[in-house]
N, C-alpha and C positions, 0 to 999 in steps of 0.2 A: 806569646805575650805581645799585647799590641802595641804599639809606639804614637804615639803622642803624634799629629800631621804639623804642629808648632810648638816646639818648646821653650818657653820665653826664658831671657835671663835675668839671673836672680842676684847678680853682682856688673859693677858697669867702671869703666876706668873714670879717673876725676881728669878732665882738660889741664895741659900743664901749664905755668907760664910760657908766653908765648903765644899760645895757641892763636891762632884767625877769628877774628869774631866779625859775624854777619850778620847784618838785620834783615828781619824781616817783619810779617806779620801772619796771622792762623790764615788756612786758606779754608777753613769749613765755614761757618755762619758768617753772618749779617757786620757782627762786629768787628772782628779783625783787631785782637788782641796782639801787641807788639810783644816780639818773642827775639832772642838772641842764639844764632847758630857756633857754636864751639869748634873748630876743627882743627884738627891734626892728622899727620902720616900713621898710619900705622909702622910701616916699616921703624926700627930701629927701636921701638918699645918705648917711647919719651911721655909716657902717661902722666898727669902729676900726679903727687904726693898727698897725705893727709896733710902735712904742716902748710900754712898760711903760705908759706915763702916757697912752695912747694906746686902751686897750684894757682889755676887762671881766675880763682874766684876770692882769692883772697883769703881765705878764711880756715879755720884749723877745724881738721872732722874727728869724731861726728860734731857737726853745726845746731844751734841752738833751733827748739820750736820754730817753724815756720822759714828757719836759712836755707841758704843757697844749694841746696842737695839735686842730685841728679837719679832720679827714680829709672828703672829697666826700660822703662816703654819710655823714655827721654832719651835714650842712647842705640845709634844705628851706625854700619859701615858703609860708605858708599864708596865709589869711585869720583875723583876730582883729577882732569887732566890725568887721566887711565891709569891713577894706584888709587890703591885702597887709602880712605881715611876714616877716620873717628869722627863720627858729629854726636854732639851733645845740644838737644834745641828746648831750652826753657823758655817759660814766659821774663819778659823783660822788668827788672825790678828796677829800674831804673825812668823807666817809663812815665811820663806825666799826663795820658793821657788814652780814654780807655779806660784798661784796664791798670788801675793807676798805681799797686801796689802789688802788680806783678801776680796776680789773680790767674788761674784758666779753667777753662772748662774742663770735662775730662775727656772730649774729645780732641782741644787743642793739646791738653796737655799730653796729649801721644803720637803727637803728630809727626812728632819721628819716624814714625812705624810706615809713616805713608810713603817714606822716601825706597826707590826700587836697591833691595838685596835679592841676590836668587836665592839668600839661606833664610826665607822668608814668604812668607803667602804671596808678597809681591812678586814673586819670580811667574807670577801670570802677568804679567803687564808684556803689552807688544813692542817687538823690538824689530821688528821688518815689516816692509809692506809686503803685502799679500793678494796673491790672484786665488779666484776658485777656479780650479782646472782637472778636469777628470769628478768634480766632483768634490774636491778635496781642497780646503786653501792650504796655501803653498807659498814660501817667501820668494821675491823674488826683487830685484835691482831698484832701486826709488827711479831711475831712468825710465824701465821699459813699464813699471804701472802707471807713471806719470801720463808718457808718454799715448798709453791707451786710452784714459781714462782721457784726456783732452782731445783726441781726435773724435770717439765717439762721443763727447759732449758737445762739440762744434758741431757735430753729421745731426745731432737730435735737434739741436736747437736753431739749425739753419732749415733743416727737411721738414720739420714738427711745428715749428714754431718757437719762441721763448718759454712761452709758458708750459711745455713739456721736459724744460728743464727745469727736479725741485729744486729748493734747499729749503731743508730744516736743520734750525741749530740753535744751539744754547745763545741767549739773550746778557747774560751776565759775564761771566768767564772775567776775561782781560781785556782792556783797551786796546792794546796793540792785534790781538784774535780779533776781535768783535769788529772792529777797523776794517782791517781785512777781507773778511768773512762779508761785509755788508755791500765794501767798496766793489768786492769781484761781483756778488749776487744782486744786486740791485742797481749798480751803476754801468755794469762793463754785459753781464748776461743779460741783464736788463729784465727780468724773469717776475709775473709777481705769484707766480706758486713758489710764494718765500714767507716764512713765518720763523717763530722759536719756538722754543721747547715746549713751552705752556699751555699753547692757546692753537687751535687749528689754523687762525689768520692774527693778521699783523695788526691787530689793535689794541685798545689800551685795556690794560685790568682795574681798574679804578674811574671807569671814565663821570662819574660824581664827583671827583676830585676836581678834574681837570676842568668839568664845569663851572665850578663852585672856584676857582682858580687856587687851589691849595699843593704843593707839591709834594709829593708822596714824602718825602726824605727829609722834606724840611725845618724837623724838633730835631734839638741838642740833643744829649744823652742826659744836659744838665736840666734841660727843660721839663722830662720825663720825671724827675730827682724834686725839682721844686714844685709840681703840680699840690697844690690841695689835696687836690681828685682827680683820679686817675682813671678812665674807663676804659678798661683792656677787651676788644671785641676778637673771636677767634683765634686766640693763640695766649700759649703759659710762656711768656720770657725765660720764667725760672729753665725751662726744658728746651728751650728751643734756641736762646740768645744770653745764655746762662749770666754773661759778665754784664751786661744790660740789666738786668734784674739784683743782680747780689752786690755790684759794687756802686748801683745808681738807684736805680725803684725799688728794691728795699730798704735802703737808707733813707730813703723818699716815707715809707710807710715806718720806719723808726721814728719819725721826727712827726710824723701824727697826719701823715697821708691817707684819705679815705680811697682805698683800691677796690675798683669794683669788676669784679671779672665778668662777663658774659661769654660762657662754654659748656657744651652739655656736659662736661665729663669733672669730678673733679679730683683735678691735677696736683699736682705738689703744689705748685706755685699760689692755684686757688687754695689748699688748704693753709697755705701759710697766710694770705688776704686776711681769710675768712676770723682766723687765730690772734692777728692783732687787729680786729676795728673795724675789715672789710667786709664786701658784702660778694654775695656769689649769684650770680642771677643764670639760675641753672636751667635754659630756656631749651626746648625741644629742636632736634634738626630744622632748619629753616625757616623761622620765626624768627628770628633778629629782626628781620624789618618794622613788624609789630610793634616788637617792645621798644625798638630805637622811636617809632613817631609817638608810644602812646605814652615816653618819657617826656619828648618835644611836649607833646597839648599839653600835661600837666603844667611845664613850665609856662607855655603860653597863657591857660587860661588861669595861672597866679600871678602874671605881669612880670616873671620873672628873669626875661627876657633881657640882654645886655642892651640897650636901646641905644645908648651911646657908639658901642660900639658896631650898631647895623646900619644907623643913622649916617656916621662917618666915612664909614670901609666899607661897605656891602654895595654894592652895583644894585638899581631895581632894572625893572623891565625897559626903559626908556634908555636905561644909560648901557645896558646892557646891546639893545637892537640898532644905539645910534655909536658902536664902535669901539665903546670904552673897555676898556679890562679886556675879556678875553676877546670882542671881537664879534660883528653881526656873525660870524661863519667860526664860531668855534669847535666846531667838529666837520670832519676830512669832508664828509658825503651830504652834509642837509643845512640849512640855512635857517638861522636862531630863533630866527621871529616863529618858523615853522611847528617848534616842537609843542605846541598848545598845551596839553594838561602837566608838561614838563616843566613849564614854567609858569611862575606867576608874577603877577603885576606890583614885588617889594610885598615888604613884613607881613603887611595887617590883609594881602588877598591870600597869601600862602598859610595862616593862620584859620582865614575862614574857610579853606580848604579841608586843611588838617579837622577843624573841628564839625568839617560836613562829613568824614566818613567814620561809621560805626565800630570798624575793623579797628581804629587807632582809640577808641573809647580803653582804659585800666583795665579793666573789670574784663571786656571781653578777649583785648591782647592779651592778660595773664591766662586765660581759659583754655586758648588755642597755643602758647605757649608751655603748657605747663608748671608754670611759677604761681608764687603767693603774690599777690597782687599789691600786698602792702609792700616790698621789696622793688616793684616799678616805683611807687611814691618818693620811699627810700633813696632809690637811686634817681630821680627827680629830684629832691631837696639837697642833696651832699651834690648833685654839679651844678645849681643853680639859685637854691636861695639866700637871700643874702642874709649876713649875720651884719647885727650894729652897724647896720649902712654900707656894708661892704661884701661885694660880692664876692663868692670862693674863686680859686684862681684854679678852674679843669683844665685839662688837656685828655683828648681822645689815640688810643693806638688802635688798630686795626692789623689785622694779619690777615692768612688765605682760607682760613675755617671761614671767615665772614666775607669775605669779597670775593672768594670763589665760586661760593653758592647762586649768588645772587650779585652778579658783580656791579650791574646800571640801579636795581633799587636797594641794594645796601648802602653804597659809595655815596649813591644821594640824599638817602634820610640820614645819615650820620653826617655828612657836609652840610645839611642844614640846621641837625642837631648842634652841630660845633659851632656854628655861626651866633646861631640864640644865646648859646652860652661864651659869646665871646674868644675861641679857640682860635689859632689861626697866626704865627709868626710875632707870638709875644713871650716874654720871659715866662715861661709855666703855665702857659697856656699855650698850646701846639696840639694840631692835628696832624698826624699820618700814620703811615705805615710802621711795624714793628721792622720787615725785612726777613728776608729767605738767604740768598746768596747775596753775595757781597756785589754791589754795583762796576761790573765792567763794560756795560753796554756803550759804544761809542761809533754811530751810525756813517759810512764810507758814503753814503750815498741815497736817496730819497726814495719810495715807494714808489714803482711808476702803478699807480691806479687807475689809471687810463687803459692800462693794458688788461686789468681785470674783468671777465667775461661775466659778474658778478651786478647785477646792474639795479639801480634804483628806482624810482618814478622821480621823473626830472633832470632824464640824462645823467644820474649820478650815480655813479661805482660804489661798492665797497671793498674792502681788501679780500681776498680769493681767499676760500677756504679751500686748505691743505687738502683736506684728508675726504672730502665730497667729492673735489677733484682729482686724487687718486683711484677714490672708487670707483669712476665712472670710465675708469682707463684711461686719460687724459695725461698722465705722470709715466712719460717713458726712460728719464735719466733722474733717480733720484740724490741728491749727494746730501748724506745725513753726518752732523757734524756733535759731535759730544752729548748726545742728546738720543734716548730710548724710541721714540715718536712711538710705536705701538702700544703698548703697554701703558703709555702717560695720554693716551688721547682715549676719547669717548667713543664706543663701540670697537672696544680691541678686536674683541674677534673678528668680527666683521673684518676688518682693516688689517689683521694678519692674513685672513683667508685671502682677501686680492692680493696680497704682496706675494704667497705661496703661488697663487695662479700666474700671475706676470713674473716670476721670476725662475721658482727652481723645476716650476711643474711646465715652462714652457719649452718646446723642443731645442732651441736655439744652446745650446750651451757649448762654455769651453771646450772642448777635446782635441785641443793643440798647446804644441809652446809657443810655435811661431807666432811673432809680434803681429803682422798683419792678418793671418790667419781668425784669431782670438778678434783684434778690431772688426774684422767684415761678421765674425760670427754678431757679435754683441749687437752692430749696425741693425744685423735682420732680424734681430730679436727685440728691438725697440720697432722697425718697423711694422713687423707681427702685430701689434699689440702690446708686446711685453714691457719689461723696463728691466733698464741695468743700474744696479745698487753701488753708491760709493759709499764706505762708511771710516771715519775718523774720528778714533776715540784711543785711550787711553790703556784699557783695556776689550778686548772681545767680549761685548756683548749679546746676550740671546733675547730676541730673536735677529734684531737689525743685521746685526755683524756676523754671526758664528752662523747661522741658516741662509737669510738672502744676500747679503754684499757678496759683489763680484771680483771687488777690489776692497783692500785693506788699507788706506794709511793709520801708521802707527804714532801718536802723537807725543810731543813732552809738555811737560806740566810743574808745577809749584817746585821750586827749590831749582826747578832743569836747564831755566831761563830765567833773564828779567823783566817782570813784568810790573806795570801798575793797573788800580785802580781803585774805588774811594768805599768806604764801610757804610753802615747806616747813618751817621751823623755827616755825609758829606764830605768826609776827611780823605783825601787820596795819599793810598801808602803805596810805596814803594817794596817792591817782590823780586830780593837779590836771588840770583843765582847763587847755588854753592854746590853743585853736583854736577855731575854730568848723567842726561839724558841714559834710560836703558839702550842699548844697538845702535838701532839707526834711528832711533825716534827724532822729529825735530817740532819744532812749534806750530802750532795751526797756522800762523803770519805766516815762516815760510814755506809748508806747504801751498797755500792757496796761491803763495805770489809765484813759486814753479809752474804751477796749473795755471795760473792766467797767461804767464809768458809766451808756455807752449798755444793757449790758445789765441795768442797775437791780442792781448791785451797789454796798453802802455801804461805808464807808471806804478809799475812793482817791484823796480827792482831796489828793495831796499837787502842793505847789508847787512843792518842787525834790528832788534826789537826799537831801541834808540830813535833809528830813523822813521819806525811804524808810526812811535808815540809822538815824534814830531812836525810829520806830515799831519797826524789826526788833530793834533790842538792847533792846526791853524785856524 
């Protein structure tokens, strides 16, 4: 008979009075829903009771509709200062803000499960660093991996150059990580084969925004809630930002919000739109650009244009090249005046534009879209025409279905679209991003772009692509940090087959213990050609981690540390500790701050997460 690989449970102790309570908030999506940690000892059995007076929650069980109850996948064991404890981690009903009536997803709301038990699927999370030696990884002292990994990262990057030392790593994560992480790689290695997880080089995902000067993050949750009209491009909130959609923009479309989705597939979220009032503009892969300008003409050529508002707020061509707003040089590598058909000369030349190409005519964008063409109108009228002298109050969202695609001509027809209809840092009218992971990106230190071998006409650089410059064998020390890179990047295959060649298929390998041994081996195997892989994650991943990394650090995460950083509305929460780390795990901060010490870089020695986040906000 076969056994179950997890058998979950089916009954869960209630917190007693007493109990520890910690805040935190969800560590999965964009939102970051405020949740409260329950803990007690296991030891000595002091679970509470069903009676009110009996229990950390007050309240006598079973609890009414919708009360305080603690479901299976809300209750885990962990370790706290090395005994066993009880945590019980619900959403926070006391919460004002958010998720404001103590709401979660069903991914927060399990987010117990995530904390490490080994009587649990979690019992794969790493808990020692690890060398591959013989072929086999193998744990071994946070001294003597350190210790390798920093000498042969100083032999690469002094004999090689800079830029053959990578780093790829996650962009979001934590403040105090991301700090860190930026300050050793970009300020101290000085390196610019350095990206994040997203993107093969270090530039912007929305750069239409940044143009158009809009900040990806900058609508409320309430703003979303108050819009008229809502036009959701690339992504279902219901599925992806759940407490975003159910406790604000559906309430938004209760109260007689026109929601209009643009995605090819339809989603929950779209069929609920679609079910009260909304409209689904069910457009073909990669045709959003179409349908976003040949909504603009309609509005243009009906005068339906915010005028006030482009007249007063909007930068034209003149005020734009002599300084104002973003700036003659608002982007890293080219000079503004430069960008010709990118720009035009204010309202009424970018209008004669729009209405000089054919591509943006109704009739023909619904054709190459696939949509009914009276449904572009549609959604032209509901975010632009005015009723009884009064214009509707849109705001536009965006996610990565639509700005991944096409990230410079999406970002820009929809920053211009928002603009016509008035979007842009008003109550219920707001432009941006829905959000992926929660905002912890907080940069240690500046791009050196100069260093990049990546060159423009005009003496100008752009940011070094990662993964061109790996293939080309250019990347002999990689240190990959929280982050897949093969798998998540464009031409895997490709880009696993080099890393198999520079790595496990090159002669050069472990087959010692000895410390110096292993260092001279790895040295000759970057000088070969090859490259030696550091990887720091959470868990062993394949292929980065489990096949090419030579070195393993084992990372801690959510609940293991404290950490901050700020949700989709700009809000920065605070991320208590209430566990302790699996083994030896420790935090990315003080990993990378060991590793710069050893390689004779100053200012790392901070004590705790504390001192990360307070050097960072100066």
């Amino acid at each position: 008979m076969s056994t179950p690989y997890y058998i979950p449970e089916t009954n869960v102790p209630l917190p007693p009075k007493g109990a520890e309570v910690i805040t935190t908030a969800c560590d999965y999506c964009i939102v970051a829903c405020g949740y409260k940690v329950y803990r007690w000892p296991v030891a000595g059995g002091h679970d509470g009771g069903p009676k009110a007076e009996q229990n950390a929650f007050g309240a006598d069980f079973p609890v009414e509709t919708l009360g305080p109850w603690v479901a299976p996948n809300q209750h885990n064991i962990v370790l706290h200062n090395g005994e066993p404890n009880h945590v019980v981690i619900i959403p926070d009903k006391d919460t004002k803000f958010v998720n404001t009536d103590g709401d979660s997803s069903l991914r927060g709301g399990c987010i117990a499960q995530k904390c490490y038990n080994p009587q649990t699927p979690t019992r794969d999370r790493l808990k020692s660093p690890m060398m591959r030696i013989y072929g086999i990884l193998q744990p071994v002292p946070w001294d003597f991996a350190l210790d390798v990994a920093a000498e042969v990262g100083n032999y690469v990057r002094t004999k090689h150059g800079v830029n053959a030392y990578g780093v790829k790593t996650y962009s979001y994560q934590y403040i105090e990580n991301t700090y860190a992480i930026t300050k050793y790689a970009l300020r101290h290695v000085n390196t610019a084969n350095f990206t994040f997880h997203d993107t093969p080089s270090d530039v912007s995902s929305t750069p239409g925004f940044r143009d158009a000067g809009f900040d990806n993050f900058g609508p409320a949750y309430e703003d979303w809630m108050n819009a008229e009209t809502l036009l959701v491009c690339g992504t279902d909130p219901y599925e992806t930002k759940t407490i975003l959609w159910t406790q604000w923009i559906m309430k938004g479309i209760q109260n007689g919000q026109k929601c209009i989705m643009m995605n090819p597939r339809r989603t929950a979220g779209v069929a609920y739109a679609e079910k009260n009032g909304g409209l689904w503009l069910d457009v073909n892969l990669g045709t959003d650009l179409l349908v976003v300008n040949a909504i603009a003409r309609i509005i243009a050529e009906n005068g339906w244009q915010d005028a006030d508002w482009i007249k007063n707020w909007v930068n034209n061509k003149w005020g734009s090249s002599s300084g104002f707003g973003q700036g003659t040089r608002n982007t890293p590598w080219q000079w503004r005046t430069t960008w010709g058909k990118f720009q035009t000369n204010g309202y009424d030349d970018w209008k004669k534009w729009l209405l000089s190409r054919d591509e943006f005519k109704p009739e023909n964008a619904a054709q190459v879209a696939g949509i009914d063409v009276k449904k572009i109108y549609t959604a032209a009228e509901w975010m632009a025409k005015p009723k009884g002298g009064k214009r509707p109050k849109t705001s536009i969202m965006i996610e990565k279905g639509f700005y991944w695609s096409n990230n410079t001509g999406n970002t820009m027809a929809i920053s211009a679209l928002a603009i016509i209809v008035g979007a842009g840092g008003r109550p219920g009218q707001v432009v941006g991003r829905a959000g992926g992971h929660q905002r912890g990106g907080q940069r240690g230190g500046k791009y050196p772009r100069n260093k990049s071998p990546m060159k423009v006409p005009g003496r100008r650089r752009r940011a070094l692509d990662t993964d061109t410059w790996t293939m080309s064998g250019h990347t002999r020390f990689a240190h990959v940090i929280g982050t897949t890179w093969i798998q998540s990047m464009c031409g895997s295959q490709q880009l696993a087959k080099k890393f198999e060649e520079m790595t496990v298929a090159n002669p050069h390998q472990i087959r010692s213990y000895d410390k110096q041994d292993i260092i001279d081996t790895l040295k000759r195997r970057a000088d070969s050609g090859g490259m030696v892989v550091i990887n720091q994650d959470i868990y062993l991943v394949d292929p980065i981690g489990n096949r090419y990394a030579d070195i393993i650090f084992p990372a801690a995460t959510w609940g293991e540390e404290t950490f901050m950083r700020a949700n989709g509305e700009r809000r920065l929460r605070v991320y208590n500790k209430f566990y302790d780390a699996p083994g030896e795990a420790r935090p990315d901060w003080w990993i990378i701050a060991e590793l710069a010490k050893r390689m004779g870089f100053d200012g790392f020695d901070w004590k705790n997460s504390n001192d990360v986040a307070q050097e960072s906000a100066r």
